[in-house]
C-alpha positions in Angstrom: -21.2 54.5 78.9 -20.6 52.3 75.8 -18.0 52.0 73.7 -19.8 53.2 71.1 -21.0 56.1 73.0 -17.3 57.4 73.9 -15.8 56.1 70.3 -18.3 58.9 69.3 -17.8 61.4 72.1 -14.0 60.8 71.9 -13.1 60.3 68.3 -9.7 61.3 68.8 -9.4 59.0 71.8 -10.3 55.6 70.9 -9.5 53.2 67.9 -10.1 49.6 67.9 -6.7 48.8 66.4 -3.3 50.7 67.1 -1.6 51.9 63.9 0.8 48.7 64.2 -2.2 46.5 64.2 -4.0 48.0 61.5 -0.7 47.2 59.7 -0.2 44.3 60.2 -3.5 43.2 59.3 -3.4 44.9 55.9 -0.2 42.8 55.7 -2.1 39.7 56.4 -4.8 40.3 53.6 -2.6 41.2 51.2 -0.2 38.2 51.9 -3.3 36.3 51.6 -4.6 37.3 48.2 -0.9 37.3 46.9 -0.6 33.8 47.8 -4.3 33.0 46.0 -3.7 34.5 43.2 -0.1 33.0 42.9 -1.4 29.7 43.3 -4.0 30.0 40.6 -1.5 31.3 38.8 0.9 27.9 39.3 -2.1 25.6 38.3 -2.6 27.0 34.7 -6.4 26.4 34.7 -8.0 26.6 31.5 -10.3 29.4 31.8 -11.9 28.6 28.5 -13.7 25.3 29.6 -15.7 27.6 31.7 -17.8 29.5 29.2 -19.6 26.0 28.4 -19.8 24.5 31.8 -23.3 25.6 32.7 -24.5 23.8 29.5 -22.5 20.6 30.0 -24.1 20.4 33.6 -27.6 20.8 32.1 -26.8 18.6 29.6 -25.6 15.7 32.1 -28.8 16.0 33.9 -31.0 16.1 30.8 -28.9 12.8 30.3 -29.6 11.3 33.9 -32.9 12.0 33.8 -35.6 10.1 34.0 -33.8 7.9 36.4 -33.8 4.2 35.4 -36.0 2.8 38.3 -35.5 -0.7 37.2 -31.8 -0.5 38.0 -32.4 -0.2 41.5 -32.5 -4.0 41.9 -28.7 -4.1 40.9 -28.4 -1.1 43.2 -29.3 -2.5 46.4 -27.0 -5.6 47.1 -23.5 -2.9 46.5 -25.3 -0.8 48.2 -25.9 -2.4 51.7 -22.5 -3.7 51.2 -21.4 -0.1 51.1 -22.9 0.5 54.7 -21.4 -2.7 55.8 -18.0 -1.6 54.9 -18.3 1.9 56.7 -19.5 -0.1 59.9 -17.4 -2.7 60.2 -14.4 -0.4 59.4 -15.7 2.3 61.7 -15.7 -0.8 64.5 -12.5 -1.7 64.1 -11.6 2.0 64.0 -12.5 2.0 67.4 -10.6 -0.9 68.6 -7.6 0.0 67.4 -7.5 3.7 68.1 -8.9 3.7 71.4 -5.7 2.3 73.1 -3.4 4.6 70.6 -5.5 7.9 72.1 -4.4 7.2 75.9 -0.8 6.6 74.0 -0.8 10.1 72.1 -2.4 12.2 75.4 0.3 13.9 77.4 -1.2 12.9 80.5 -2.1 9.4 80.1 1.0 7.8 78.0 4.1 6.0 79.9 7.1 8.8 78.4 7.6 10.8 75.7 8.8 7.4 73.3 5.5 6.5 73.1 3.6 9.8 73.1 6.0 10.0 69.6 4.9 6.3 68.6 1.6 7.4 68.8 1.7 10.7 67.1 3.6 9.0 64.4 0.3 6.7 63.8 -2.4 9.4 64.1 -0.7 11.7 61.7 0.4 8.9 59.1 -3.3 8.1 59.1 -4.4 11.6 58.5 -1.9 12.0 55.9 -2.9 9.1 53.2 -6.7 9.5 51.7 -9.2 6.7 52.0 -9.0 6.3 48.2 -4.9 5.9 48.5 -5.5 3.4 51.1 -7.7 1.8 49.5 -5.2 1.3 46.1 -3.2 0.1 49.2 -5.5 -2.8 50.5 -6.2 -3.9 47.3 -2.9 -4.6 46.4 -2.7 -6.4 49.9 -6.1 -8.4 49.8 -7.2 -8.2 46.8 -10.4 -6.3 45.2 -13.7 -6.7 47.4 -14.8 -5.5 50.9 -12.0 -6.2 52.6 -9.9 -3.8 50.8 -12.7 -1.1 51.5 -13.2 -1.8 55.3 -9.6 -1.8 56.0 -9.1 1.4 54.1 -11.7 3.1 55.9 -9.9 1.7 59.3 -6.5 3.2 58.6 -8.1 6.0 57.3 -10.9 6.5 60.2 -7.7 5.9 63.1 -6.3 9.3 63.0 -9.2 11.3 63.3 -11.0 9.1 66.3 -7.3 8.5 67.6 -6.5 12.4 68.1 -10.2 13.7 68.9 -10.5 11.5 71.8 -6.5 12.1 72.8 -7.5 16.1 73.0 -10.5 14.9 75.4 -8.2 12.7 77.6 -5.8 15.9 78.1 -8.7 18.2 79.2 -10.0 15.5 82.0 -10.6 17.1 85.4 -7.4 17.0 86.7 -8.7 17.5 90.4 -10.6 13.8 89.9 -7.7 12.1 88.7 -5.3 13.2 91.7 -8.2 12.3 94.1 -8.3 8.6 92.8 -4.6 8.3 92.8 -4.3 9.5 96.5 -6.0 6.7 97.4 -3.6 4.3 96.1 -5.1 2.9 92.6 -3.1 1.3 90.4 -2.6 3.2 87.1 -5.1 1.0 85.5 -7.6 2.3 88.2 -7.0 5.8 87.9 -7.9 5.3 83.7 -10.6 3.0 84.4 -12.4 5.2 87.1 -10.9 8.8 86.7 -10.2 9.1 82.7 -12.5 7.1 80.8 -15.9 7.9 82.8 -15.1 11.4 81.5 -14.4 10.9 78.0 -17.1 8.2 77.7 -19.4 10.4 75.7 -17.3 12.1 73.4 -15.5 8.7 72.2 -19.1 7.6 71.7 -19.8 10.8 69.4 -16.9 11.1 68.1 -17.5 7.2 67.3 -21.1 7.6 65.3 -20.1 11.1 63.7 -16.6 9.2 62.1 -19.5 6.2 60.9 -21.4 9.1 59.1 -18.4 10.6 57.8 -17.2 7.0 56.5 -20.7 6.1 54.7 -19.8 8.9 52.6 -16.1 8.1 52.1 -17.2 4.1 51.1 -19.3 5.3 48.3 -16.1 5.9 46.4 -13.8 3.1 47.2 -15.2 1.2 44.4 -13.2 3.3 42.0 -10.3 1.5 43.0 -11.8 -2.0 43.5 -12.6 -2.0 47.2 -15.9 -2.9 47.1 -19.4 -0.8 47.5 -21.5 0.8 45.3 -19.0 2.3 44.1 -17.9 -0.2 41.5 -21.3 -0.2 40.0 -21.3 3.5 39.7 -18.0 3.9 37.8 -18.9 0.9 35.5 -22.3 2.9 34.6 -20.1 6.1 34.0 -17.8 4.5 31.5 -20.6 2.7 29.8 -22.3 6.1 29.8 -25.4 4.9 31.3 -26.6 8.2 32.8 -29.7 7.2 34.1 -28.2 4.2 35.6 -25.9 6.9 37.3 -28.7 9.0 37.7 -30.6 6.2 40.3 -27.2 5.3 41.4 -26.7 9.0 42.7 -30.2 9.4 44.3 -29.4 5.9 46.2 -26.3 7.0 47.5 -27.9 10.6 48.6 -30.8 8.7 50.4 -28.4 6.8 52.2 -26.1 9.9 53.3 -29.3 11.8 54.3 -30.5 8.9 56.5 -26.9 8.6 58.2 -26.6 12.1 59.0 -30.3 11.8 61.0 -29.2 8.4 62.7 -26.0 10.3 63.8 -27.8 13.4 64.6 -29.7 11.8 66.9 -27.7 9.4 68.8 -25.2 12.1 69.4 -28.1 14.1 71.1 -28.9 11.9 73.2 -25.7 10.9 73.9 -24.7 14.8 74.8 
């Protein structure tokens, strides 16, 4: 018999929630729409800029289109830079945060001290946007690719860092013991037991965090860091929509084509 079957053969019997359940869950939605509409509330949004919005969108487009074609010879140079920033910082991503993963997994670092020190590095990366370290870089190196690829390093070392620390703490445990009965060095026991286990997911996690960061370098040049997008917020103060029209369409092109590229390599990887 199905539950179904004796829900309707036993109405007075069965209930998918208990009466303190069913409570509490009421409690949780209405906690939860108190606390959205409080923070709408907080932010004072002018409701009044809505009425038009539809026709200021169409407007902008009307604007952008045709799209100047001619432009894309200024477009390509920023544009290739902008995939060389998301590279190179994605490569040096992975240099840095490989050894800070075996730091921040419970199972791999040396004591607690440095499972903090790492921790401490993932998080502070999280925590700052690739635009805020940008601002950061340039101040440091000055405006210009630099600036962008080590923003999207300190940025991109958090989120590699603690993906592939939560696959080192889910290793095959029975493996690693079996190595280290047989007397291997610590080194040995991550170099045979750890790593051959985590290979593909640092490798995906890898080309997944370069598609992510080809997205994230289109913007950098709003703070001077190099990519297209210096080009694109000079055309936007000049208002030069169909500039920013061809500028857009370049930068979608680009995104699409990543997402197949990482697409596919993860497949094959997995």
């Amino acid at each position: 018999m199905t539950v179904e079957e004796h829900a309707r053969r036993h109405p007075e019997v069965w209930c998918r929630f208990s009466p303190r359940q069913t409570l509490v869950r009421y409690a949780w939605y209405v906690g939860i729409v108190f606390v959205a509409l409080w923070s709408v509330r907080q932010l004072e949004i002018p409701w009044l800029y809505f009425l038009d919005a539809h026709v200021q969108a169409g407007d902008l487009l009307v604007r952008m289109f045709p799209p100047d074609w001619a432009f894309i010879e200024e477009v390509l140079d920023p544009l290739i830079e902008t995939i060389h920033i998301a590279t190179l910082g994605t490569a040096f991503t992975f240099i840095i945060a490989f050894p800070i993963a075996f730091l921040s997994a419970r199972n791999t670092t040396y004591n607690d001290l440095t499972w903090l020190i790492g921790r401490f590095i993932l998080v502070t990366s999280r925590s700052v946007n690739t635009v805020v370290w940008g601002l950061v870089f340039v101040a440091i190196f000055g405006p210009g690719p630099v600036a962008g690829i080590w923003a999207i390093t300190a940025r991109s070392i958090g989120f590699l860092g603690k993906l592939i620390a939560e696959a080192i703490e889910e290793v095959d445990v029975g493996t690693v013991e079996a190595i280290e009965a047989t007397g291997a060095s610590r080194l040995q026991v991550l170099w045979i037991g750890v790593l051959p286990q985590v290979l593909p997911i640092i490798w995906g996690t890898v080309i997944y965090r370069w598609d992510i960061n080809i997205r994230e370098s289109t913007v950098l040049g709003f703070v001077g860091a190099g990519g297209i997008g210096i080009i694109l917020y000079s055309s936007i103060n000049l208002f030069a929509w169909r500039e920013v029209g061809i500028i857009l369409i370049s930068i979608f092109v680009v995104v699409v084509f990543s997402e197949f590229v990482s697409a596919a390599v993860r497949q094959r990887i997995t």
